[in-house]
Steps between C-alpha positions, in 0.01 A plus 500: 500500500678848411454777666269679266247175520511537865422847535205492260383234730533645796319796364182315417525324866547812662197666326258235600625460860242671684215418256460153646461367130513158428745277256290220506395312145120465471529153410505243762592221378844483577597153670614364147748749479684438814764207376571793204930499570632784490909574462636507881767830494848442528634638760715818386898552552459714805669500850193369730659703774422811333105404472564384915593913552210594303277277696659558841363894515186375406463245822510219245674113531641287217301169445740204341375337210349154583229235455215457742130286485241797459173436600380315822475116497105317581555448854595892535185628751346811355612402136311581191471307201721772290815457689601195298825403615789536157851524502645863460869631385577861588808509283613812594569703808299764574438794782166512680396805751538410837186667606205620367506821285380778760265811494801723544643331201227512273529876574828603362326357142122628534364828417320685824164401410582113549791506794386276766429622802347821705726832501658563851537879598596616864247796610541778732175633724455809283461279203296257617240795617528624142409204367251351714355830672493468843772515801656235716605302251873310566792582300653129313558300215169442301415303196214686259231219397177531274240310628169468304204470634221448246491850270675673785895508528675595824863582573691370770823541669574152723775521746759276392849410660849377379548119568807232383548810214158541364190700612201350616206552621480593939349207684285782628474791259375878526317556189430828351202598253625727255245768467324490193373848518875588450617201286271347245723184395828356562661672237433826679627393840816413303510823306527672865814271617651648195423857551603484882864305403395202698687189357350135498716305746429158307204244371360317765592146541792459210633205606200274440533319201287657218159362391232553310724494172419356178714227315561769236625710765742311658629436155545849403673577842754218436533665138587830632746379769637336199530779303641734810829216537566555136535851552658524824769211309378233824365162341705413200231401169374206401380515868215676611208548805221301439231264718628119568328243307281248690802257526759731599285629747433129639857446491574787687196452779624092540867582544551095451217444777265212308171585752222770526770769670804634380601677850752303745464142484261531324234274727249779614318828384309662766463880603848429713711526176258681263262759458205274421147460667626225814170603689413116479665181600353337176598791310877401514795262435707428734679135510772576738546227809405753736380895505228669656295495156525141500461336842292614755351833519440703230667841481286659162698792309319747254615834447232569239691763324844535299825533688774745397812437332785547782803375294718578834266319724294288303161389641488154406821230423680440107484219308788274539644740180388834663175615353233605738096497480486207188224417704205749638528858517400564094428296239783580229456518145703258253576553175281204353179444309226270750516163314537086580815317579682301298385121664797249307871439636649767278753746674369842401809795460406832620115466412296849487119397439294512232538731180184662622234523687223689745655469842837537639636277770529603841679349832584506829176564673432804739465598865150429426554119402528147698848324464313285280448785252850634510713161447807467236285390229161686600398646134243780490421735182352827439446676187796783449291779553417393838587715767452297862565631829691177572715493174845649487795365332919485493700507200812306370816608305491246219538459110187607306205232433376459167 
């Protein structure tokens, strides 16, 4: 791919990033074209250690090539019947994300009407008076909401406070009307920061992973990181940002574990060692000899929302090859077209999917799934222009697909 062929691409990804268009083919049947081989890559002339730099400032780990059994076998509990276990070859290495992609990183790439995330700004008395008429009003760091009630709209500025190096929202929070007499919409509450010099402190909450992102999104994110490294001279061409396939994303989630989990030894998934919905003893899977989750009492865990990505103090423990939240938190987007696995004793080299399709594959499960629902080989699909409040994704640094 030369440069000019990448940058035209790009272009066209970038321009349909926030329309939450979809590349799906309106013709669905696409399970006969799935065994269609296409040329595997080789892999270019180029130091590897100069793609680890390039992946190290972007919190990402290199995965070794390898073969693995993708899929789940009968006796898995929880399987479905499209995780037919096939032989896979990932024939090259490549670099996965170590964590989700984050609010505040979807922000350095989005314009201001889609960054993620209320604006912070730290108020004096005097303003707060100004803008919500009245007196006795306490002097703090306040996020500015719209709330909609109905026809009517209402301003609101929440208390919020500084916690593990993003703002949330105060367990117990003063919260200001903005007075509409004085401020008909957001826009003009904002207008007034601007006159009075008063700088936004930050977006609420940036180090939750992003959601509510469509496939074509997350593609045209990866395409402008890609095209940002070719400027700045940092990941060397044919290489580029993209979403892992299905397989590489297995691969990566497994890290050589054969069972549901990926994480430790690989023998339990419970709300201990995941952001997943552990409220119920039947809800998880946990075969160790002997934990709390699996003899005698039961100790439920839920936290029925996302957790934030702490890179410095992570929330929940790696896979064995140091990737964290493969299971719960968000579902992540993969590269791949929905379709059925191969079911003969072929080994399969670096599959992506189907030529086409109407749904794209996601995995991992969410903070809002059992572990049953956010195994290895749990396979779940949306269409692309889907945007879920449980569906995030990571990228890779890899060679381009198709």
């Amino acid at each position: 791919m030369n440069g000019r062929h990448l940058n035209c691409t790009i272009i066209f990804a970038w321009l349909g990033l926030f329309s939450g268009c979809s590349d799906s083919s309106p013709n669905e049947d696409y399970a006969k074209d799935i065994h269609i081989p296409f040329p595997t890559p080789s892999l270019p002339n180029i130091d590897l250690k100069i793609i680890d730099q390039c992946a190290q400032r972007d919190g990402m780990v290199r995965i070794p090539s390898g073969q693995f059994s993708m899929g789940s076998p009968p006796s898995e509990i929880g399987r479905n019947a499209d995780e037919t276990l096939h032989k896979v070859q990932i024939s090259h290495p490549f670099w996965i994300k170590k964590h989700e992609v984050t609010q505040e990183e979807w922000n350095q790439f989005a314009p201001e009407n889609e960054k993620r995330g209320l604006p912070v700004f730290t108020l004096s008395g005097v303003h707060l008076s100004e803008i919500c008429s009245g007196t006795g009003y306490v002097e703090g760091t306040y996020s500015v909401a719209l709330y909609e009630s109905g026809k009517e709209e209402r301003v609101v500025l929440e208390e919020a406070v500084l916690n593990k190096g993003h703002w949330i929202r105060e367990k117990s929070p003063r919260n200001y009307k903005v007075d509409s007499g004085k401020f008909e919409n957001l826009e003009e509450v904002m207008n007034y920061f601007a006159t009075k010099q008063i700088p936004m402190v930050d977006y609420m909450e940036k180090l939750l992973p992003v959601t509510q992102v469509s496939y074509s999104q997350a593609t045209a994110f990866c395409w402008e990181k890609t095209s940002r490294a070719r400027r700045d001279l940092t990941l060397p061409s044919p290489f580029i940002f993209r979403l892992p396939t299905e397989a590489e994303w297995e691969f990566a989630c497994r890290a050589e574990h054969p069972g549901p989990s990926g994480l430790g030894e690989g023998n339990f998934l419970t709300g201990e060692n995941a952001n997943i919905n552990g409220s119920r003893k039947e809800y998880i899977w946990d075969n160790r000899a002997r934990s709390e989750f699996s003899v005698g009492a039961f100790t439920p865990i839920n936290r029925k929302k996302l957790t934030p990505i702490t890179p410095q103090k992570p929330q929940y423990p790696a896979n064995p090859w140091g990737i964290h939240d493969m299971h719960g938190n968000v579902m992540e987007w993969c590269y791949d077209f929905y379709g059925p696995y191969p079911d003969d004793n072929q080994t399969y080299v670096d599959p992506i999917g189907p030529i086409r399709g109407t749904q794209k594959i996601v995995r991992g499960g969410s903070f809002l799934r059992t572990a049953y629902e956010c195994r290895s080989a749990k396979r779940a699909k949306y269409e692309p222009s889907y945007r879920g409040s449980e569906i995030g994704f990571r990228y890779v640094i890899g060679l381009p697909l198709r």
